[in-house]
LUMFIGU-701262 format. One record per residue: residue in three letters; x negated, y, z negated of N, C-alpha, C in turn. Coordinates in steps of 0.2 Angstrom, whole numbers, padded with zeros to 4 digits, always signed. Layout:
! residues N
ALAXYZXYZXYZ...
//
This chain:
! residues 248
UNK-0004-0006+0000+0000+0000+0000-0004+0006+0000UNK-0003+0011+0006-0005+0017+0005-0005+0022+0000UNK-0010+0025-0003-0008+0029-0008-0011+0035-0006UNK-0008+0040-0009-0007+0049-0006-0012+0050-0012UNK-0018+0053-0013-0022+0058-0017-0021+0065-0017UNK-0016+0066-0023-0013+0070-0021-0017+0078-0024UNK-0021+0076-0030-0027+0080-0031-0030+0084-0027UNK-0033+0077-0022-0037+0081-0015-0031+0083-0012UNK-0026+0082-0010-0023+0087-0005-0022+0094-0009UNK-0020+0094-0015-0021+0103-0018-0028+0105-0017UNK-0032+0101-0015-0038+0107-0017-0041+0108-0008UNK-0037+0104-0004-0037+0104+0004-0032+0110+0005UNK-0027+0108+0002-0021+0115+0004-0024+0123+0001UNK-0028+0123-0004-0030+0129-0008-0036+0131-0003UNK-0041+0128+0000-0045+0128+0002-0043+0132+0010UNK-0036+0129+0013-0035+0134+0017-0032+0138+0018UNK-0028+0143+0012-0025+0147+0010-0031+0152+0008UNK-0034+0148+0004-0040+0155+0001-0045+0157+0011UNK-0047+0151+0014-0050+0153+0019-0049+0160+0025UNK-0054+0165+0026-0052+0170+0029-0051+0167+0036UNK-0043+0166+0040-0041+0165+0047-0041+0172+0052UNK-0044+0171+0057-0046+0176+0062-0042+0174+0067UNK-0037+0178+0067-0031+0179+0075-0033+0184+0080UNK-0034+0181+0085-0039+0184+0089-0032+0187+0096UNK-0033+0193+0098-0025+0194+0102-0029+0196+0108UNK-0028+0193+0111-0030+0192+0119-0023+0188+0124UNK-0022+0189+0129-0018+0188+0135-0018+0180+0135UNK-0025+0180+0137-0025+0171+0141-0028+0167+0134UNK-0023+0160+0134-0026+0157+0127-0033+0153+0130UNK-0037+0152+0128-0044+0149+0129-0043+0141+0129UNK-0048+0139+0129-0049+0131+0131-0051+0126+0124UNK-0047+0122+0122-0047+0118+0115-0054+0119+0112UNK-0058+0119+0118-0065+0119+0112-0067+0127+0109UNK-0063+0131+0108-0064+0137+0108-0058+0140+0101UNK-0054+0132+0102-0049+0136+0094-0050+0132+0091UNK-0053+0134+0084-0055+0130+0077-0050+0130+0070UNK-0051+0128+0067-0046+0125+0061-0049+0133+0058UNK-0053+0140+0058-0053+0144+0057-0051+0148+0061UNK-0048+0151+0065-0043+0154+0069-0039+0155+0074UNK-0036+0157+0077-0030+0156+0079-0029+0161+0085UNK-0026+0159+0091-0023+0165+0096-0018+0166+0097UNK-0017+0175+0100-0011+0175+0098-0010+0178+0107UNK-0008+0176+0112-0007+0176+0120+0000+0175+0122UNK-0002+0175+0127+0005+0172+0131+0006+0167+0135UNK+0010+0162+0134+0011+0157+0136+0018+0156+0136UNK+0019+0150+0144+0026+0148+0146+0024+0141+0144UNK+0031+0140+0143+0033+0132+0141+0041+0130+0147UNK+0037+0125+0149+0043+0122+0152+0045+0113+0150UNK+0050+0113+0147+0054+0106+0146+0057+0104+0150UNK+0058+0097+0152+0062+0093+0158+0065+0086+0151UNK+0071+0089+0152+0076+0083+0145+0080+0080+0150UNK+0080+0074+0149+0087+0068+0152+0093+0070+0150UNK+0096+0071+0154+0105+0070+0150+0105+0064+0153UNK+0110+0063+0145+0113+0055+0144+0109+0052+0143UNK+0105+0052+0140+0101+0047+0141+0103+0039+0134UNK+0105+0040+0131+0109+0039+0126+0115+0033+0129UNK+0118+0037+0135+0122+0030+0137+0117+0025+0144UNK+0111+0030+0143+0107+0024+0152+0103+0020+0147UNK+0103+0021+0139+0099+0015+0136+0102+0010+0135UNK+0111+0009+0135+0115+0004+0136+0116+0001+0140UNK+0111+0003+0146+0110-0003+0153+0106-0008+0151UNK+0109-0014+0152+0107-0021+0150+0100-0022+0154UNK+0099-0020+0158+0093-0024+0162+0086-0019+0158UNK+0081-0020+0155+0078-0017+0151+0075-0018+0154UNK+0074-0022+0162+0066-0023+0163+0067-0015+0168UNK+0073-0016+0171+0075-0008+0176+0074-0002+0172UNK+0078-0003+0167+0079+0003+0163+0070+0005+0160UNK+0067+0003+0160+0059+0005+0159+0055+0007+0165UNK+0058+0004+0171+0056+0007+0177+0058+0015+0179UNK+0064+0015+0176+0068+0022+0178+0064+0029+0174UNK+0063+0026+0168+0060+0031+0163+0051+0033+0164UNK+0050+0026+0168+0041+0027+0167+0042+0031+0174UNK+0044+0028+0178+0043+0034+0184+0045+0040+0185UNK+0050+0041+0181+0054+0048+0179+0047+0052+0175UNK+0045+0050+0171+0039+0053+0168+0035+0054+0169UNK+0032+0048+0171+0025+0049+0177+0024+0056+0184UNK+0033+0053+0185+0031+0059+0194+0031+0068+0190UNK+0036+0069+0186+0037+0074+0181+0030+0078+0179UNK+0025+0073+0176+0019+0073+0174+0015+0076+0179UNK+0016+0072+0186+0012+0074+0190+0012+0079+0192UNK+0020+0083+0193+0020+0089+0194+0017+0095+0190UNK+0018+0094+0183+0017+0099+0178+0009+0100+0177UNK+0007+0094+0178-0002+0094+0177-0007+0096+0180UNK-0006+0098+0184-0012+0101+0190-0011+0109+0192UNK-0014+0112+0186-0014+0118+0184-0019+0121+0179UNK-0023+0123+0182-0030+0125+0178-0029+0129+0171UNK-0021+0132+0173-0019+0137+0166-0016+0131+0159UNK-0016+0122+0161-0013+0120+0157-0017+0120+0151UNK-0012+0119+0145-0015+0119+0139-0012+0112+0135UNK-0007+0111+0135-0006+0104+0132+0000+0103+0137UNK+0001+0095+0136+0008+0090+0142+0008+0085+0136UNK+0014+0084+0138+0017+0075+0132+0024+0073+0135UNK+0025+0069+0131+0031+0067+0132+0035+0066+0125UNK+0041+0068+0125+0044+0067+0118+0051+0064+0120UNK+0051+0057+0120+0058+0054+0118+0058+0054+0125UNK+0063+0057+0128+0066+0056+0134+0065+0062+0137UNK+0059+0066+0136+0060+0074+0138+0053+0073+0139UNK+0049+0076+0145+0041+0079+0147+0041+0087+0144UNK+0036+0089+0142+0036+0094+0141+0029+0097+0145UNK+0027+0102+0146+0020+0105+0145+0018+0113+0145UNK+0014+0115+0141+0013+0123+0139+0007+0125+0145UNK+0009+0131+0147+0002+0133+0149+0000+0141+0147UNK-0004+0143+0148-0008+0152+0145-0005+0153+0152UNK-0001+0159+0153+0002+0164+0157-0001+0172+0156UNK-0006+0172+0158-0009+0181+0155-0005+0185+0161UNK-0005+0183+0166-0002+0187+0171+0003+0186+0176UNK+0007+0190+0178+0013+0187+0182+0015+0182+0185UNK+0010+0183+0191+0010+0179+0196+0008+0171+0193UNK+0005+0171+0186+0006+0166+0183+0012+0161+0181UNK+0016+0167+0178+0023+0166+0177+0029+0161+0182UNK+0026+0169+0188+0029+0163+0194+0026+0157+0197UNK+0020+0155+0197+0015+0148+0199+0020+0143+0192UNK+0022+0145+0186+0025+0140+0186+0032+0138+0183UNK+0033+0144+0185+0043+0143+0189+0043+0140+0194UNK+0038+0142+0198+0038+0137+0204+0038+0129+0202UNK+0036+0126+0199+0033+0121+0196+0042+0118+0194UNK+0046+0122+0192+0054+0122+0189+0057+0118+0194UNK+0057+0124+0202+0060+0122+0209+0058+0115+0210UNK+0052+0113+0210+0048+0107+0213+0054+0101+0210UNK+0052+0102+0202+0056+0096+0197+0063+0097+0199UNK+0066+0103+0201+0072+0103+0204+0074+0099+0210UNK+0070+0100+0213+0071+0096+0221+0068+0088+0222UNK+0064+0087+0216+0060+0081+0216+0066+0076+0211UNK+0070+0079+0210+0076+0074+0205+0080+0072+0210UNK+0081+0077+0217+0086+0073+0222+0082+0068+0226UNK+0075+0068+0227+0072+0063+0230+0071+0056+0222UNK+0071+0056+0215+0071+0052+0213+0077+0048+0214UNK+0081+0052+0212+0091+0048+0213+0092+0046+0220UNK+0091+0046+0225+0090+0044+0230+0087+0036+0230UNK+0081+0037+0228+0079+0030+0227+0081+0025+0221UNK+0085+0029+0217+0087+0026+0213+0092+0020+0214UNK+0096+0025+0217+0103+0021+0221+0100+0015+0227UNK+0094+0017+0230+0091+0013+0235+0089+0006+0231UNK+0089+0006+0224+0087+0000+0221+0093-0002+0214UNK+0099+0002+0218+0104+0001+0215+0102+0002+0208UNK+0100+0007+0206+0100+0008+0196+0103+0017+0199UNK+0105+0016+0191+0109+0024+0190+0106+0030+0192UNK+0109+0035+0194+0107+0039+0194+0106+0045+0188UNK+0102+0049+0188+0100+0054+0181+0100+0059+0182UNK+0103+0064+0177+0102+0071+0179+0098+0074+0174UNK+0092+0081+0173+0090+0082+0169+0094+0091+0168UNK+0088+0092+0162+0090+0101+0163+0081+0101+0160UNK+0081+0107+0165+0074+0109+0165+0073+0116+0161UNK+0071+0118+0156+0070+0123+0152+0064+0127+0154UNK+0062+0132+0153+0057+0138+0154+0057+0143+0152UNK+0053+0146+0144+0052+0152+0141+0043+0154+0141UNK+0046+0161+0142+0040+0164+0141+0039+0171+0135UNK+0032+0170+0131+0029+0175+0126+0025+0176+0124UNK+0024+0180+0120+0018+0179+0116+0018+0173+0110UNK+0012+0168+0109+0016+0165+0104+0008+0164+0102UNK+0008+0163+0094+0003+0161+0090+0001+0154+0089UNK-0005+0152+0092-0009+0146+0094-0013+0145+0089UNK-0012+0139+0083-0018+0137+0079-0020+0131+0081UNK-0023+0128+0077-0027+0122+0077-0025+0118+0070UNK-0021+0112+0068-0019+0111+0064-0024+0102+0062UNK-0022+0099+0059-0027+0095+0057-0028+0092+0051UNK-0036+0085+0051-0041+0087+0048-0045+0087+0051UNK-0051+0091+0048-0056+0090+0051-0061+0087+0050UNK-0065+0084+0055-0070+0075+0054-0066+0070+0054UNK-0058+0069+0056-0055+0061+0057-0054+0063+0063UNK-0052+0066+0068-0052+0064+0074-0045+0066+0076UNK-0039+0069+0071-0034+0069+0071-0034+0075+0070UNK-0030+0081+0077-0028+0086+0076-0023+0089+0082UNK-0022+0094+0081-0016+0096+0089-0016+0103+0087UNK-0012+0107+0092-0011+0113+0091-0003+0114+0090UNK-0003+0119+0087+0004+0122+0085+0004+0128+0085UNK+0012+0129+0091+0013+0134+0093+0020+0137+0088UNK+0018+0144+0087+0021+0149+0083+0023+0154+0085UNK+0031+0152+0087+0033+0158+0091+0041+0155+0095UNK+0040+0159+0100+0048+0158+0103+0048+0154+0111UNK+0042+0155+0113+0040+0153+0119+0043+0142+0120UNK+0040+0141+0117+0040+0133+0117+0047+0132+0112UNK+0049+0133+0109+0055+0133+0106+0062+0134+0112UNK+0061+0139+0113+0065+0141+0116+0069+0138+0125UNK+0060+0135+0126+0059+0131+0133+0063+0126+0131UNK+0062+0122+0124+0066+0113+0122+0075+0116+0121UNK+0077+0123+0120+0082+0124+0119+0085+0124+0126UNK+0083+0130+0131+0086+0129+0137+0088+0121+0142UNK+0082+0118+0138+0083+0112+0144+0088+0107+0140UNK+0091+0110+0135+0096+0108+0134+0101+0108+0136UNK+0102+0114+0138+0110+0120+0142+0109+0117+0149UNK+0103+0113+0154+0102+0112+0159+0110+0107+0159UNK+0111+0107+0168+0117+0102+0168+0121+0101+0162UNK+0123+0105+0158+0128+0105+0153+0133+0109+0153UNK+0138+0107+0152+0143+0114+0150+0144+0117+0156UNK+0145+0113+0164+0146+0118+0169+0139+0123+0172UNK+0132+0120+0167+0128+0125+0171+0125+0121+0177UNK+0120+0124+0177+0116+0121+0184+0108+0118+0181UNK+0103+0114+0184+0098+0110+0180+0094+0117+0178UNK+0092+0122+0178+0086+0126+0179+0090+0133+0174UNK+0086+0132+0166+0087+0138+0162+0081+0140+0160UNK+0081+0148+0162+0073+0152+0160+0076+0158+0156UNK+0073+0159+0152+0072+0164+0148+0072+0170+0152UNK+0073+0176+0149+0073+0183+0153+0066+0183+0155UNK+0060+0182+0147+0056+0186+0151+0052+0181+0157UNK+0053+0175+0158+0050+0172+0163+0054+0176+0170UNK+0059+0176+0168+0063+0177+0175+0062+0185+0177UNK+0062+0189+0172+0057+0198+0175+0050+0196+0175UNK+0046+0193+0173+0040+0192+0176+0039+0187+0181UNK+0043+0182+0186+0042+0181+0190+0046+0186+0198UNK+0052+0186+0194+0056+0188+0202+0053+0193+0207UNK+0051+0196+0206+0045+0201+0212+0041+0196+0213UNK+0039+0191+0212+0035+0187+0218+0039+0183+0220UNK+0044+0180+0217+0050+0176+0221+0053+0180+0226UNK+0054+0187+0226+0057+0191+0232+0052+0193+0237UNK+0046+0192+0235+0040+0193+0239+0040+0187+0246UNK+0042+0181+0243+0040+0175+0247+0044+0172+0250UNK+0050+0177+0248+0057+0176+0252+0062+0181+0255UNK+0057+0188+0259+0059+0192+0260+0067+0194+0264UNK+0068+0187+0267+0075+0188+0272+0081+0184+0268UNK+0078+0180+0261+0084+0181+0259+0086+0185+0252UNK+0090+0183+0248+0092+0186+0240+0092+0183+0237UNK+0084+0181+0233+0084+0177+0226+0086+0180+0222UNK+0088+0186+0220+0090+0188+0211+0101+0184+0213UNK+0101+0184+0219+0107+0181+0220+0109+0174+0218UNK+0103+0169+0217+0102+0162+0215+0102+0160+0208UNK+0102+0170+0205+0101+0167+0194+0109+0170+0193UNK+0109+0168+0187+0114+0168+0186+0113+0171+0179UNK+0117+0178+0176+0113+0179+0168+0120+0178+0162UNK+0114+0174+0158+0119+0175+0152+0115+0178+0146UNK+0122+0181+0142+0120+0186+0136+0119+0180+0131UNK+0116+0180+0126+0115+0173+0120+0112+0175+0115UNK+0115+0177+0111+0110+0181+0103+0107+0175+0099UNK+0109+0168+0101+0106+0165+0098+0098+0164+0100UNK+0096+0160+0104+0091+0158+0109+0088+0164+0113UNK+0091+0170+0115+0088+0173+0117+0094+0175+0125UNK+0093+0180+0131+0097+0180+0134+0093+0179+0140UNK+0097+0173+0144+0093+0168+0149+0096+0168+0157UNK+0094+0164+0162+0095+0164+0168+0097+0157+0169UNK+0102+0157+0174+0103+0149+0175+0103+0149+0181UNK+0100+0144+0187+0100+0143+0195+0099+0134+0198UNK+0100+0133+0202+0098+0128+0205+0093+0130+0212UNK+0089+0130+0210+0083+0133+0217+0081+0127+0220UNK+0079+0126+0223+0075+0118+0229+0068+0123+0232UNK+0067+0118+0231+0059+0119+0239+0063+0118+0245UNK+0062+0121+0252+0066+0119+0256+0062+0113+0257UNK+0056+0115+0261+0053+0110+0267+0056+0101+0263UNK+0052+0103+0256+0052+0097+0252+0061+0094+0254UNK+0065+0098+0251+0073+0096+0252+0073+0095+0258UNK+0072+0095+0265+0074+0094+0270+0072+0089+0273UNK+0063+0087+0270+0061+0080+0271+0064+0074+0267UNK+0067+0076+0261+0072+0073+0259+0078+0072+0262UNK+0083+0076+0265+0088+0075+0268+0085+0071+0274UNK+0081+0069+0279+0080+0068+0285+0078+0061+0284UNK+0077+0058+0278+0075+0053+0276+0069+0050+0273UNK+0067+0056+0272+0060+0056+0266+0054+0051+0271UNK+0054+0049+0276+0048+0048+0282+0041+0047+0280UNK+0040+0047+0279+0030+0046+0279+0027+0045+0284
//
C-alpha cells in the first residue's frame, strides 16, 4: 500500500510558496526547455478542441473490434491535422476529444489555425464517407477555438520525470467549452471565440476576395463563456475531391 508523506509534501508545498516565481510577459510562449518549475509565461495562445458528439451511445456498438477502429482513426487523422505547426505547444487526447494549444503572438497566426478548424471541418465529411463505406456509424464532432492571453507554468516534480504545463486563463478553457456547443442545439460544428474570430477575419477576407466570409459566422451574445461565432466553413478543393470521389 502506497503511503502519502505528508510532512514532506508541507515542506514541498511551503518551499514553493515562499520561492520567488518570475512571470515573464511576452507575446509568443517559448519552447518547453525554456519554462521551469521557477517561472512562468504570460502570452497568447489559441486552443482548439475537436469533442465527439454521442459518443456515449457509439460506445454501445457491439462490435468493439470496429468501434476501436472508428476512434483510433478519428484521432490519429485529427492529430495529423493539428500537429504540424511549428507554433505548437502541447496536443493530447482526452476521452473522446483531441485537443492541442499553440503560441499565437500574431494574427496571421490566429488565422494559420482557424484554418486548421476548416480542414477538421471538411476532413469529418471525408471520414463519414468511409465510414458508411465500411458500413460503421457515422459521427459528428463540434470543433471549439479560443483565443488569449493566458498564464503558462510548469507544474510538477522536479527529478522524477513527471511534469506538464498548466494553462491559466480563458483561452483553453473556453476552446473545451465551445466544442461543446459544436453540432448542438441547432448550431453548426465550428465555435470560435470573438477574439479568434477579430483576429483572423481580415485574412479570411483577404483569401477570399470575391466572396463574403464575415457572411459564413454567425454571432452569439453569452455572458457566460464569453461572446462567440458559429459557422460551418469547408476547404473547397479538399470538399470537392471529396464529392467527385475522393480519387487518388
Amino acid at each position: 500500500m502506497t503511503i502519502y508523506d505528508y510532512k514532506a509534501g508541507k515542506q514541498r508545498i511551503e518551499t514553493i510558496l515562499e520561492n520567488n516565481m518570475k512571470v515573464i510577459e511576452q507575446n509568443k510562449l517559448p519552447g518547453d526547455d525554456e519554462l521551469t518549475f521557477t517561472n512562468g509565461y504570460h502570452c497568447w495562445v489559441s486552443a482548439i478542441f475537436v469533442d465527439m458528439r454521442d459518443s456515449t451511445e457509439l460506445c454501445a456498438f457491439e462490435n468493439k473490434e470496429k468501434l476501436a477502429k472508428i476512434f483510433r482513426s478519428f484521432s490519429s487523422e485529427v492529430i495529423e491535422i493539428l500537429r504540424n505547426d511549428d507554433n505548437l505547444r502541447e496536443i493530447g487526447i482526452r476521452g473522446d476529444c483531441v485537443y492541442a494549444i499553440y503560441t499565437t503572438p500574431y494574427q496571421y497566426n490566429v488565422y494559420e489555425i482557424a484554418d486548421k478548424c476548416f480542414y477538421i471541418n471538411t476532413f469529418m465529411k471525408m471520414f463519414n464517407k468511409l465510414l458508411t463505406k465500411y458500413s460503421l456509424p457515422q459521427i459528428k464532432v463540434g470543433i471549439g477555438m479560443s483565443t488569449d492571453k493566458e498564464l503558462v507554468v510548469k507544474a510538477g516534480r522536479f527529478g522524477v520525470g513527471i511534469n506538464s504545463k498548466i494553462w491559466i486563463g480563458k483561452a483553453v478553457s473556453r476552446a473545451c467549452h465551445y466544442a461543446d456547443y459544436g453540432n448542438k442545439n441547432g448550431n453548426p460544428p465550428i465555435v470560435m471565440g470573438k477574439c479568434s474570430y477579430d483576429s483572423m477575419i481580415d485574412q479570411l477576407e483577404e483569401y477570399n476576395k470575391v466572396r463574403n466570409p464575415k457572411s459564413w459566422f454567425t454571432y452569439h451574445k453569452d455572458q457566460g463563456e464569453g461572446d462567440y461565432y458559429t459557422a460551418d466553413v469547408i476547404k473547397i478543393d479538399f470538399d470537392n475531391w471529396i464529392y467527385n470521389g475522393m480519387k487518388i
